[in-house]
Backbone as numpy.savetxt, mean C-alpha at the origin, in Angstrom:
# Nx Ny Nz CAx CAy CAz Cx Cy Cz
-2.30 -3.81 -12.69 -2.81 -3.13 -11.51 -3.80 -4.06 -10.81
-3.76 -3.82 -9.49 -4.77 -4.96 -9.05 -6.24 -4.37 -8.87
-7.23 -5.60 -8.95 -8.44 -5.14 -9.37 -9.09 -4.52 -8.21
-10.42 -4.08 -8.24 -10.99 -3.39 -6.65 -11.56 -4.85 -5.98
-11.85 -6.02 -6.57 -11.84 -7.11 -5.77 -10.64 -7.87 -5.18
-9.36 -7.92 -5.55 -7.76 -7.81 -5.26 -7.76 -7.14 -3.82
-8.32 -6.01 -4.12 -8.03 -5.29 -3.22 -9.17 -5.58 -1.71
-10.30 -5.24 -1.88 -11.11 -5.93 -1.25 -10.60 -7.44 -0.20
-10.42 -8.33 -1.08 -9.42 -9.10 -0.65 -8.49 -8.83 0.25
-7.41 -8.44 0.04 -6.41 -7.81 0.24 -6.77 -7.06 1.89
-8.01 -6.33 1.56 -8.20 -5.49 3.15 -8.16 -6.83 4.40
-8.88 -7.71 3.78 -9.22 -8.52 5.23 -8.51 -9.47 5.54
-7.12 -9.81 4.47 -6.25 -10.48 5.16 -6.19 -10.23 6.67
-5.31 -10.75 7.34 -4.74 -10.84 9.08 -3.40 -11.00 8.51
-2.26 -10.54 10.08 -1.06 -11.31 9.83 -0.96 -12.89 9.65
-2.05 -13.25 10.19 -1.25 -15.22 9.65 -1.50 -15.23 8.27
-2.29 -14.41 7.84 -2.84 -14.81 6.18 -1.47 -14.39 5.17
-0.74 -13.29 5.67 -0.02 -12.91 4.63 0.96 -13.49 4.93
1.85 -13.71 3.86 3.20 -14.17 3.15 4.24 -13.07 4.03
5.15 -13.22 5.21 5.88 -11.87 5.72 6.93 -11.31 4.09
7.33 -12.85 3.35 8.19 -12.43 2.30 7.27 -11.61 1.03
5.98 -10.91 1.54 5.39 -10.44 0.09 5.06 -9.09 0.54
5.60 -8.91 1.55 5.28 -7.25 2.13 6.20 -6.28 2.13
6.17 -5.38 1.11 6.53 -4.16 1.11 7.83 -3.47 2.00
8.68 -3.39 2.05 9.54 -2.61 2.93 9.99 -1.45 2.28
9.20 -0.25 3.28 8.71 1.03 3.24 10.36 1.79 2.56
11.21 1.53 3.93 12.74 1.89 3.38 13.04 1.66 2.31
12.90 0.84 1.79 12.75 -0.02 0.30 12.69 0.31 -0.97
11.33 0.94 -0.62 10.31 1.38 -1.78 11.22 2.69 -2.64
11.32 2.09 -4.07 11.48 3.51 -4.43 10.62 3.63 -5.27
10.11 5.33 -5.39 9.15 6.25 -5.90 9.73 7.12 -6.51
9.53 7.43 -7.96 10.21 8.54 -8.60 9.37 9.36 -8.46
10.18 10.58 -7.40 9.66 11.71 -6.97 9.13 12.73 -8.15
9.50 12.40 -9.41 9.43 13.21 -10.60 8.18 13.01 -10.98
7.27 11.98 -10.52 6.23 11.36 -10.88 4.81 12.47 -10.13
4.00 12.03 -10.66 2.99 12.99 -10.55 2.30 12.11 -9.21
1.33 12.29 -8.48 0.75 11.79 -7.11 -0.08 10.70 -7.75
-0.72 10.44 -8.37 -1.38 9.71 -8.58 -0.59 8.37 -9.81
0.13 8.61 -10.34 0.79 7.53 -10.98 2.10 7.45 -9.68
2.22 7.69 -8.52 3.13 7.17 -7.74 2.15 5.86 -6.94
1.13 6.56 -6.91 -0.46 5.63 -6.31 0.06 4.56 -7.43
-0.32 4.59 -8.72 -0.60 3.62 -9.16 0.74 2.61 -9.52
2.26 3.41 -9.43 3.37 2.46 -9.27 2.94 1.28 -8.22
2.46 2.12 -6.88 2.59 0.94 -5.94 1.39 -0.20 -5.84
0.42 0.21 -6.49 -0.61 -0.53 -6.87 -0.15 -1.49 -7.78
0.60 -0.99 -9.12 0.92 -2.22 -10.00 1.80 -2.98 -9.39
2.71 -2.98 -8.14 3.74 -3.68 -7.89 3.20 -5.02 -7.28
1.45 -4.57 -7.66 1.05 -6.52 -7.10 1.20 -6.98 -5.79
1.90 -6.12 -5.07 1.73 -6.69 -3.50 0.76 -6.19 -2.98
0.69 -6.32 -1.97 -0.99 -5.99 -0.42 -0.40 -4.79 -0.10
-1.36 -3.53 -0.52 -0.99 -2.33 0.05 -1.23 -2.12 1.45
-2.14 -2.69 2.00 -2.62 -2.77 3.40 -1.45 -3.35 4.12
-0.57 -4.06 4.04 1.01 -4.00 5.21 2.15 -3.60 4.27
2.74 -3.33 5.01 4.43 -2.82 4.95 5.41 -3.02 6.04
6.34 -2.94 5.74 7.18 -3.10 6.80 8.13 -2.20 7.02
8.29 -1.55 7.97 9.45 -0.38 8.42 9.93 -0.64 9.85
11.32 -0.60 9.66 12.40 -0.75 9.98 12.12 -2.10 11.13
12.09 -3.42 10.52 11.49 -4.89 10.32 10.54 -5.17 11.45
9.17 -4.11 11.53 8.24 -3.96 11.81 6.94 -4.42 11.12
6.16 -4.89 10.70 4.75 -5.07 9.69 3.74 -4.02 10.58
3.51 -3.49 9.67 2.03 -2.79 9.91 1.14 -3.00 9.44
-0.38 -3.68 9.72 -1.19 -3.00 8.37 -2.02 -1.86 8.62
-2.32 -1.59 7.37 -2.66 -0.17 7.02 -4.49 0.01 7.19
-5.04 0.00 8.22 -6.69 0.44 8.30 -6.85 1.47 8.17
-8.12 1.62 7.53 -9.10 3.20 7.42 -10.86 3.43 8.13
-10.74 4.38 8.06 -12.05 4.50 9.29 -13.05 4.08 7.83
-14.44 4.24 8.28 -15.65 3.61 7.67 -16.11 5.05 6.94
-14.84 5.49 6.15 -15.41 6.85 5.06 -15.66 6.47 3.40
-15.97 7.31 2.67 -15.88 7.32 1.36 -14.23 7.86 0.38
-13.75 7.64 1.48 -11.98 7.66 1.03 -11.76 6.64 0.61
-10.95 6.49 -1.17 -10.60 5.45 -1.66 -9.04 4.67 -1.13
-8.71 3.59 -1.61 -7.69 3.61 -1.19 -6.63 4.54 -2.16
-6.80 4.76 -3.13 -5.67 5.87 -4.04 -5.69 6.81 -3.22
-6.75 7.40 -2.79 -6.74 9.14 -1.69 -5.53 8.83 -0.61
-6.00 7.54 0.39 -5.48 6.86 1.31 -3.67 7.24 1.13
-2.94 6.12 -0.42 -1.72 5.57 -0.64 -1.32 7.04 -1.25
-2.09 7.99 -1.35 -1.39 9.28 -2.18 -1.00 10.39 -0.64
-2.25 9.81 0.40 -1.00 10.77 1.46 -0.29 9.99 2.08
0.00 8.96 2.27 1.29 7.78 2.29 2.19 8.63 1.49
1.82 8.69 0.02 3.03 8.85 -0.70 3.41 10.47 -0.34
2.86 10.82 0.06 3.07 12.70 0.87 3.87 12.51 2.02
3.53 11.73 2.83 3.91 11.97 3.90 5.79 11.31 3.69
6.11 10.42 3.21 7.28 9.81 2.58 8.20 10.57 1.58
7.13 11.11 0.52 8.40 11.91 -0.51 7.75 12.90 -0.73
């Protein structure tokens, strides 16, 4: 799983910083719906890539959050709501 400095990291990439071949494609992704919300969080956390972009339908997004006390698990668990 990647660490909260990984991640940290990870927030302030830019698009020139990232790898386009290390980003996520959303269509992609599979999630075993059987899985509980928070180990679907942490599937996509262990998968080692930058949760902050993805790509849908060969689009990149990245993923910002306003200046709250929302983690990113809260964040990637209504991702994972809003998807499955």
């Amino acid at each position: 799983m990647l660490s909260r400095e990984e991640l940290l990291k990870m927030r302030e990439m830019t698009f020139e910083d990232i790898d386009p071949k290390e980003i996520q494609d959303l269509e992609k992704l599979k999630i075993d719906v059987k899985k509980s919300k928070p180990e679907k969080v942490r599937e996509i956390l262990e998968s080692g890539k930058n949760p902050y972009f993805l790509k849908y339908k060969g689009i990149t997004i990245k993923i910002g959050f306003a200046s709250t006390n929302r983690t990113i698990e809260e964040a990637m668990q209504s991702l994972v709501q809003m998807k499955w």
